[in-house]
C-alpha positions in Angstrom: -126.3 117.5 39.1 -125.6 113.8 37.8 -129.8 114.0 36.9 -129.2 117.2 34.9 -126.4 116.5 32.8 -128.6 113.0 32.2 -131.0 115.2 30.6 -128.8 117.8 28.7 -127.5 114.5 27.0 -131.0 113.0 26.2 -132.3 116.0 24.5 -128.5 117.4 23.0 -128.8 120.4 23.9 -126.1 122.0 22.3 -127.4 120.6 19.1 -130.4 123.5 20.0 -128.3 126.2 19.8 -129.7 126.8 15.8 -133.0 126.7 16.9 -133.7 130.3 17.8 -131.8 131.8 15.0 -134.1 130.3 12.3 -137.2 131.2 14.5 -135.4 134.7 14.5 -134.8 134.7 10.8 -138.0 133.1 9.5 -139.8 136.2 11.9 -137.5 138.6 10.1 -138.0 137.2 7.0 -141.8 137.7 6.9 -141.5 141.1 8.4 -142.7 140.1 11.8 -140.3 140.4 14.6 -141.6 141.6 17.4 -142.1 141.3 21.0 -143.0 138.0 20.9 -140.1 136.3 18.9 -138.2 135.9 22.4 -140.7 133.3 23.6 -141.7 131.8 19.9 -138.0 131.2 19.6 -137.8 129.2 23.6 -141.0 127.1 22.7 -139.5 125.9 18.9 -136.3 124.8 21.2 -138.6 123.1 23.7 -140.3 121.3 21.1 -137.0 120.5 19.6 -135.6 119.2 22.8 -139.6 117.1 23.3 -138.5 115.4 19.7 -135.1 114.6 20.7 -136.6 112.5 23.6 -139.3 110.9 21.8 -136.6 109.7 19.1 -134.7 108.3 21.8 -137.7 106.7 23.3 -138.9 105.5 20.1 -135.5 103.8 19.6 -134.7 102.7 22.8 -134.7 98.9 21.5 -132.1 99.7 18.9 -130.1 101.8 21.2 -130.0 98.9 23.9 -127.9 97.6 21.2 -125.7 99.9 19.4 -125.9 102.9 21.8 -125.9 101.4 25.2 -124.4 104.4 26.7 -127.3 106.6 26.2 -129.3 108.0 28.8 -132.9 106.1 28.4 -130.9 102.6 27.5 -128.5 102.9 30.0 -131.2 103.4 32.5 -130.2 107.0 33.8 -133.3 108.6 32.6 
């Protein structure tokens, strides 16, 4: 479980929870909700949650300093 929550923290994801509605809303908007929305709308939040890491990673240096608690400076992921 600890491994989990390690990762729920890395990527935020609560901070996700927007992500489908503007998939859902930019589909409705152009007239084109449909069948596939569902699984348009889980890849944009697993592309979401891929960015989320890769900031982290990116800034892992800086985080060492001001965010030691995080998951990738902290060593827990």
């Amino acid at each position: 479980m600890g491994l989990l929550r390690d990762l729920v923290d890395l990527v935020r994801a609560p901070a996700a929870l927007s992500v489908p509605g503007d998939v859902v809303a930019g589909a409705a908007a152009a007239g084109t909700l449909g069948a596939r929305t569902p699984a348009l709308a889980g890849a944009s939040v697993c592309l979401y949650w891929a960015g989320m890491a890769g900031n982290d990673w990116a800034d892992r240096d800086l985080d060492a300093i001001e965010r030691p608690e995080r998951p990738i400076p902290s060593g827990r992921v």
